[in-house]
C-alpha positions in Angstrom: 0.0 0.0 0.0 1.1 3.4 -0.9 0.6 6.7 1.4 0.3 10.1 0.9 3.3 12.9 1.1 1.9 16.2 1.9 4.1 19.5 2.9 3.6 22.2 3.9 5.7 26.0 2.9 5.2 29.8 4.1 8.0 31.8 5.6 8.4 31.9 9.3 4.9 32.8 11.0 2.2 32.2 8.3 1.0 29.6 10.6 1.8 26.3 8.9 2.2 24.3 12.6 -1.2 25.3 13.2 -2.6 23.9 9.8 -0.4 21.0 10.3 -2.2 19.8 13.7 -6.0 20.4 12.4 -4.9 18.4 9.5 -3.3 15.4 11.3 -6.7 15.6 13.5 -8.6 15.9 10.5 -7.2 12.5 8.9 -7.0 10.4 12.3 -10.4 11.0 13.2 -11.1 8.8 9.3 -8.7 6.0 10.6 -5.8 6.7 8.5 -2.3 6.7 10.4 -0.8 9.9 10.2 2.9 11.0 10.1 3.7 14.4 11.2 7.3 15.8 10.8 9.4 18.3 9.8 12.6 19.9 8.3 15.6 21.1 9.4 15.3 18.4 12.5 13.0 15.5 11.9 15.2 12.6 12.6 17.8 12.4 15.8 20.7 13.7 12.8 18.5 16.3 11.9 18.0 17.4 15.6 21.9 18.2 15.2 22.0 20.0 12.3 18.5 21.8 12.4 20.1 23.5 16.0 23.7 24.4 14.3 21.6 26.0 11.0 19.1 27.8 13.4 21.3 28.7 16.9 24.8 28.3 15.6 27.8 26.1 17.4 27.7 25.7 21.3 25.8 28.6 21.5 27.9 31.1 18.8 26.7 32.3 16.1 28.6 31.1 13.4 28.9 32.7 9.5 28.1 29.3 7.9 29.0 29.3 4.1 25.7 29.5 1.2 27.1 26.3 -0.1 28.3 24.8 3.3 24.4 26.0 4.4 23.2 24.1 1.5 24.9 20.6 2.0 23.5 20.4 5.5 20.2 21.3 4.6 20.8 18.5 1.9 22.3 15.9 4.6 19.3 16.6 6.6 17.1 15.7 4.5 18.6 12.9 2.7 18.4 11.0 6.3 15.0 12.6 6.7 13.2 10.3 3.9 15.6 7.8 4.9 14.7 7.3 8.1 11.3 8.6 8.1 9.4 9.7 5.0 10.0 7.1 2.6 9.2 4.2 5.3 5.9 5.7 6.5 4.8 6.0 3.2 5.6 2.4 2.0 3.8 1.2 5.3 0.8 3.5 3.3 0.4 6.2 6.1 -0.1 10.1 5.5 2.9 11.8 5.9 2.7 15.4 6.7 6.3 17.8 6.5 6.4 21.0 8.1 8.6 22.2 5.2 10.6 20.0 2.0 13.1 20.6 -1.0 11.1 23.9 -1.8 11.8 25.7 1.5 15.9 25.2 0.5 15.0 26.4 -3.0 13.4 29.3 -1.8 15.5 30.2 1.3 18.7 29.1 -0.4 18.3 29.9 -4.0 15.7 32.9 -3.6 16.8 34.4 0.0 20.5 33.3 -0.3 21.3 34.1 -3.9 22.8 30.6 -5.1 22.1 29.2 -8.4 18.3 27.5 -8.4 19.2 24.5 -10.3 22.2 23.9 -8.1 20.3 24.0 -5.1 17.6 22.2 -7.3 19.8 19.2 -8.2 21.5 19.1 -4.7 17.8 18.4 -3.5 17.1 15.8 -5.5 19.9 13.5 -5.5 19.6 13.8 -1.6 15.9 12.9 -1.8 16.2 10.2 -4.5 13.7 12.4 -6.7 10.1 12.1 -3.8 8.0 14.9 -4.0 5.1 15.3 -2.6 2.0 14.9 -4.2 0.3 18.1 -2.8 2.1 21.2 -1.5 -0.2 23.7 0.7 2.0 27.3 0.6 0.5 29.9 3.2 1.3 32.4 2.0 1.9 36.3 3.7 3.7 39.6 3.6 6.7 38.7 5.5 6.1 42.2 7.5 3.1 40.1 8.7 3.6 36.8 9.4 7.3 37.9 11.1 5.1 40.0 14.2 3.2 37.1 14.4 6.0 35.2 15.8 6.2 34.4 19.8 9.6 33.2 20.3 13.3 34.4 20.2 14.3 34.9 16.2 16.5 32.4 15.4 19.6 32.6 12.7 16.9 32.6 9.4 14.1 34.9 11.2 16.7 37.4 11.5 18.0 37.9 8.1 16.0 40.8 7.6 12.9 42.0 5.4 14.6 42.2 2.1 15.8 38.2 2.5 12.3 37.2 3.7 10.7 39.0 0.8 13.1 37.6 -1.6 12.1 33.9 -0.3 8.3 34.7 -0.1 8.2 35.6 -4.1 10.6 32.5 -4.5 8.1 30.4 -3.3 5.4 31.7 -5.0 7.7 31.5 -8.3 8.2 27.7 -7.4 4.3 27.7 -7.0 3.5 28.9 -10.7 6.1 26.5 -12.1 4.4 23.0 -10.3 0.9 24.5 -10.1 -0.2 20.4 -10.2 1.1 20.1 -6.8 1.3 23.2 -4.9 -2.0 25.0 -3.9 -1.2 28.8 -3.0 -3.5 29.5 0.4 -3.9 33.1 1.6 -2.9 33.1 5.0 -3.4 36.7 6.1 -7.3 35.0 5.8 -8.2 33.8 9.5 -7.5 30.6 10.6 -10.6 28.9 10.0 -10.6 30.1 6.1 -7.6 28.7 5.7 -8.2 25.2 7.5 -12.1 25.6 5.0 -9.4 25.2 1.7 -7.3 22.5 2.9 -9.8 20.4 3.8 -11.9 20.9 0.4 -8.8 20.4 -1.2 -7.3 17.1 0.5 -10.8 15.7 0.4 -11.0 15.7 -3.4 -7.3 14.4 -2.9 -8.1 11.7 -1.2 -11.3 10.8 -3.0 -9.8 8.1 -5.3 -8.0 6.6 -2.8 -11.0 6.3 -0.9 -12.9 4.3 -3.8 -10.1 2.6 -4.5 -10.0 0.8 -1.1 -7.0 2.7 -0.2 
């Protein structure tokens, strides 16, 4: 039996971990076994390179390198559907990322200024070409989204709003090129309008499976 990969994209504070959680409820309460992760950090290797990207080494901030920045976002996530993704899916669970390959394209390639297709091609080796089959990006002026956030910013949050601008029209650029997968979602929109187009959207995704016996 085959699952279903779902991610989800936005810059920091659109509220994709809420969206996440009402869609993991949404899908248990039908029976299906559900699979909630995310990237930088969602295996134990992860953990270790999701805390040098985000807070540095032993707690120093450290100038890490474009293309240094871009191997370990690649390292994570090769181990990532290693260990995690690739195995829920053949056990035919819903797996549900809190950010995938597009977040590096648009951080690294949009926000960063490295080539796309390097970034691109980096990806997909490490991820043995799996996409997902449906990519929900909230989407928000960075100016937005940022106050929203209730935490400490971390080494990305703080990049400024030029870089977070530059990554929110990368990922709407990534959008327009795959518009099969990704489905753009206003998320300035309240909560409950956003959670309304999700779950119109993954209910006519999940249809087939549904008649199929899946």
């Amino acid at each position: 039996m085959t699952g279903l990969f779902i991610s989800f994209e936005g810059v920091d504070g659109v509220g994709k971990t809420t969206q996440v959680e009402r869609l993991r409820a949404y899908l248990e309460a039908q029976g299906r076994t559900v699979v909630v992760t995310r990237e930088p950090g969602g295996t134990a290797l992860g953990q270790s390179i999701r805390h040098m990207l985000l807070h540095g080494v032993d707690g120093a901030a450290v100038d890490i390198a474009p293309r240094a920045e871009a191997l370990l976002f690649a390292a994570d996530r090769a181990q990532h559907v290693a260990e995690t993704i690739r195995p829920a899916l053949e056990r035919g669970a819903v797996v549900i990322t809190d950010r995938y390959l597009d977040s590096s394209l648009a951080y690294q390639s949009g926000g960063r200024e490295l080539t796309a297709a390097d970034i691109r091609s980096l990806s997909m080796w490490a991820i043995n070409n799996l996409l997902p089959v449906r990519t929900y990006l909230l989407d928000m002026d960075p100016a937005l989204s940022h106050a929203r956030l209730q935490h400490d910013e971390d080494r990305m949050e703080s990049a400024g709003n030029d870089f977070q601008t530059r990554t929110r029209q990368a990922f709407l650029d990534l959008a327009a090129a795959e518009p099969d997968r990704f489905r753009v979602i206003d998320a300035a929109q309240p909560v409950d309008g956003v959670w309304s187009t999700i779950r119109e959207d993954i209910d006519a995704l999940l249809a087939p499976m549904t008649q199929g016996g899946a």
